[in-house]
N, C-alpha and C positions, 0 to 999 in steps of 0.2 A: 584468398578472399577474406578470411580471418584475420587477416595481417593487415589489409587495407583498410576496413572497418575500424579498427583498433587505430592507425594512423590516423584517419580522418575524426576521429574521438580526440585525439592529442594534440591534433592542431588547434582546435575550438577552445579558446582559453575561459570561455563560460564554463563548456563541459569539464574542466579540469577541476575548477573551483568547483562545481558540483560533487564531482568524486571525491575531492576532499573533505570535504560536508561530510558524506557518506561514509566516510572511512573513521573518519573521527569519530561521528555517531555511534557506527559501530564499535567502535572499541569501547567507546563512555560504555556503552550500555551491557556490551560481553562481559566487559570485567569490572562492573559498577559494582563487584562486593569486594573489590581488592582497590577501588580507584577511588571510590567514594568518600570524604575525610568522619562521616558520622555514619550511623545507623537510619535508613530513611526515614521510622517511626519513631525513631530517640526524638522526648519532647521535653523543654525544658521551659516551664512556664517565666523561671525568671530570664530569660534570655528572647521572650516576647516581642516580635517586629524588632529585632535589631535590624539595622539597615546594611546594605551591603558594606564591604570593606571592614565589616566588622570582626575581631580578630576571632579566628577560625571558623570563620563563616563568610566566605567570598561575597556571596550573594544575598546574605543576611538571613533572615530567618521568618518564618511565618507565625500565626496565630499564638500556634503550640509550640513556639520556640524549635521547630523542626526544619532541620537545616537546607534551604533550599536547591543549593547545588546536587546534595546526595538524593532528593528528590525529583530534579528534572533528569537525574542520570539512570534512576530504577524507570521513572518514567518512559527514559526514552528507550530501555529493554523492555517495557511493557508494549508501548506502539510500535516498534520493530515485530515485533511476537505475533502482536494481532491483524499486524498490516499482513504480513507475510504468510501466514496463517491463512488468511480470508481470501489472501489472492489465490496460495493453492489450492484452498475450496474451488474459484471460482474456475479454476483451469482444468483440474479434474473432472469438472461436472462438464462445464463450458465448451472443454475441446473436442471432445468425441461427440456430443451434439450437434455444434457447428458443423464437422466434417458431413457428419453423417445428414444435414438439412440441405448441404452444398451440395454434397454426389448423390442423394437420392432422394431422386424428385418425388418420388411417393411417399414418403412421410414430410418431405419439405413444409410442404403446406401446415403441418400439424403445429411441429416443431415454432415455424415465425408464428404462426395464431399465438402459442401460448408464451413466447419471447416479448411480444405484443404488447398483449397482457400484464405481462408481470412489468414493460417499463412504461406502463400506463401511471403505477404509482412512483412519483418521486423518488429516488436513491435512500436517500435518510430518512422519511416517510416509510419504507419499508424497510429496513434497518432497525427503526425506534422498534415497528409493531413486532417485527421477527424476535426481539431481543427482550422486549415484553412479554410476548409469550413465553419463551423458554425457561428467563427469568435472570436475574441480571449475575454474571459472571465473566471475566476475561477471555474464557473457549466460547462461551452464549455468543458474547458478542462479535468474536469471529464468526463463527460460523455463520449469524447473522448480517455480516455483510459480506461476506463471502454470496451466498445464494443473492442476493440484494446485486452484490456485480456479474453472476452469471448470465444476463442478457445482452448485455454487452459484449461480451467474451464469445457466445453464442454469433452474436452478429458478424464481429469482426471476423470470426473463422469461417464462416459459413461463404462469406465474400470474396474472401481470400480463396477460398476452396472454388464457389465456383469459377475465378479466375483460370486457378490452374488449371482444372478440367477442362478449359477449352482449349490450353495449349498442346500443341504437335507431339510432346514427348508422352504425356499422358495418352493422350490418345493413340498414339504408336502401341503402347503397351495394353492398353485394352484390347486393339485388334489383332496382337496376338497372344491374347486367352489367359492375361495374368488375372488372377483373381481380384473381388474388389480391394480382399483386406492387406493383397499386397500393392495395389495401386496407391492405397489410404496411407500405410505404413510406409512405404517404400521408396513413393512418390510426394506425394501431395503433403505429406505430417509436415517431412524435411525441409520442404522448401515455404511450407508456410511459418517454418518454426522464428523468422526473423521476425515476423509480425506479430506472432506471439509474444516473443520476448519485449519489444515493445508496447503491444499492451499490457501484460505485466508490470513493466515501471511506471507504467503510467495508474493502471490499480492501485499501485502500494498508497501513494499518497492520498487518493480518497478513504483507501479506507484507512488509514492515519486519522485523516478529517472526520471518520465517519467512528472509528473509536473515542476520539475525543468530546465528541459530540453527545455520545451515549455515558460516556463515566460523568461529563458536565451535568445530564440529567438525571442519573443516578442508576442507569441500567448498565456501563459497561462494569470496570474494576469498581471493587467496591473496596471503601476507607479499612484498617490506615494503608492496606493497599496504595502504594503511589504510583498513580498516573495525572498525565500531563489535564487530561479533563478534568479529574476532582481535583488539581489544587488551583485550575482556572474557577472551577465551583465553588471553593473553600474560600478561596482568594476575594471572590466579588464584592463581597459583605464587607470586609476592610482594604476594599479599594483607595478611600482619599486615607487612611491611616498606611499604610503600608504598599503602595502602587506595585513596588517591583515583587513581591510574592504574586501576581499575577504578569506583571509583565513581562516574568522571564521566562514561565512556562509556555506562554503564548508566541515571543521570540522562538523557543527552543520549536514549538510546532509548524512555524512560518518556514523558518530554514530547513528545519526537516523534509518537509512538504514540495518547497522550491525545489532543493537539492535534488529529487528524485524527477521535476518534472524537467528539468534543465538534462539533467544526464538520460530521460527518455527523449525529450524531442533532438539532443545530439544523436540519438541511439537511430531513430527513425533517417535522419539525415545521411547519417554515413549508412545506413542499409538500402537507403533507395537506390535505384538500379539506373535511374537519371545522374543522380549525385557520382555514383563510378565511373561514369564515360565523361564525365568532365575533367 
């Protein structure tokens, strides 16, 4: 089954280009202190909006003469960190509630009420206040949209959950006298774990969006900290002066973003169970 998934990933020549995005990203950003050609905070006032192609500076330089490629690359270790950070927030918290609101109808009811609730407010709306509160830092801010995507993750398992439980093999095993927590473990985790893993890729990129969005207003990383928000932020003010210190942090988020939504919705295609018998 692993083999065929994987297959049907290889054929999709979107999905490849996606992975490559992704693989590339990641390495920028793993090894942004051995790859990067400056210091992300090295600033160099006379070297001031040099434009790109400028000699040792690809993508030219911003404000403070700080060199923008070694900033979209710490950047983009910084949104890797937080994306993925927040999604395991949201899968830790997310997944054992969903099961548990899917196979037991006695707390079901509690569980959706307060699921409800919490996606009564907006995504980023609740995100901003969470990260407000806490106060503004790179962990704040996961963990802020972490709990922010936990209703989601809640929902999608809970679905998934009650699917399985209606199926024959589950139910085989209930009636003869397996327990619930090896139904839940045993049964039901494993085979809802393809859909997990799909909503995971599909996570990472909002909350990508959703730390960008908080460093932009000054609650995610904070300066000279480099993330791809504060130098969209830093950036704005000398926009007609220097366009590309914003427009490359903004490309670097766009592709980012794509990349993972392209390689989940290949991800959901090759795991549908329609998609295999064709």
């Amino acid at each position: 089954m692993r083999h065929k998934v994987v297959r049907r990933v290889l054929r999709n020549p979107l999905a490849i280009t996606g992975l490559v995005v992704l693989v590339v990203a990641i390495i920028l950003a793993v090894f942004a202190s051995f790859l990067a050609p400056h210091e992300p905070t090295q600033t160099a006032l006379d070297q001031a909006f040099a434009p790109p192609g400028t000699a040792g500076h690809l993508l030219g330089t911003d404000d403070l003469g700080r060199d923008v490629v070694s900033r979209i690359m710490f950047g983009l270790r910084a949104s890797l960190h937080v994306g993925l950070l927040a999604v395991a927030t949201s899968l830790v918290i997310g997944v054992p509630l969903g099961l548990m609101a899917g196979y037991f109808r006695a707390i079901d009811a509690l569980i959706s009420r307060m699921t409800d609730l919490v996606l009564a407010f907006p995504f980023l709306i609740l995100a901003v206040g969470l990260a407000a509160i806490r106060g503004a830092s790179l962990g704040n801010a996961a963990i802020a949209i972490g709990i922010a995507q936990i209703p989601g993750v809640i929902r999608i398992v809970r679905s998934e959950t009650l699917r399985l439980k209606s199926l024959d093999f589950v139910a085989a095993a209930i009636v003869e006298g397996a327990s619930d927590a090896w139904v839940l473990g045993r049964h039901i985790l494993p085979n809802a774990a393809s859909v997990i893993i799909v909503q995971a890729t599909v996570a990472i990129p909002a909350a990508i969006l959703g730390e960008a969005v908080l460093s932009f207003l000054g609650l995610g990383i904070q300066p000279p900290a480099p993330s791809l928000g504060t130098m969209l932020s830093d950036a704005q003010q000398f926009a007609a002066r220097a366009p590309w210190a914003a427009v490359m942090p903004g490309l670097a988020i766009m592709l980012l973003t794509l990349a993972f939504n392209i390689v989940g919705d290949s991800l959901r295609d090759a795991l549908d169970p329609k998609a295999s018998r064709r």
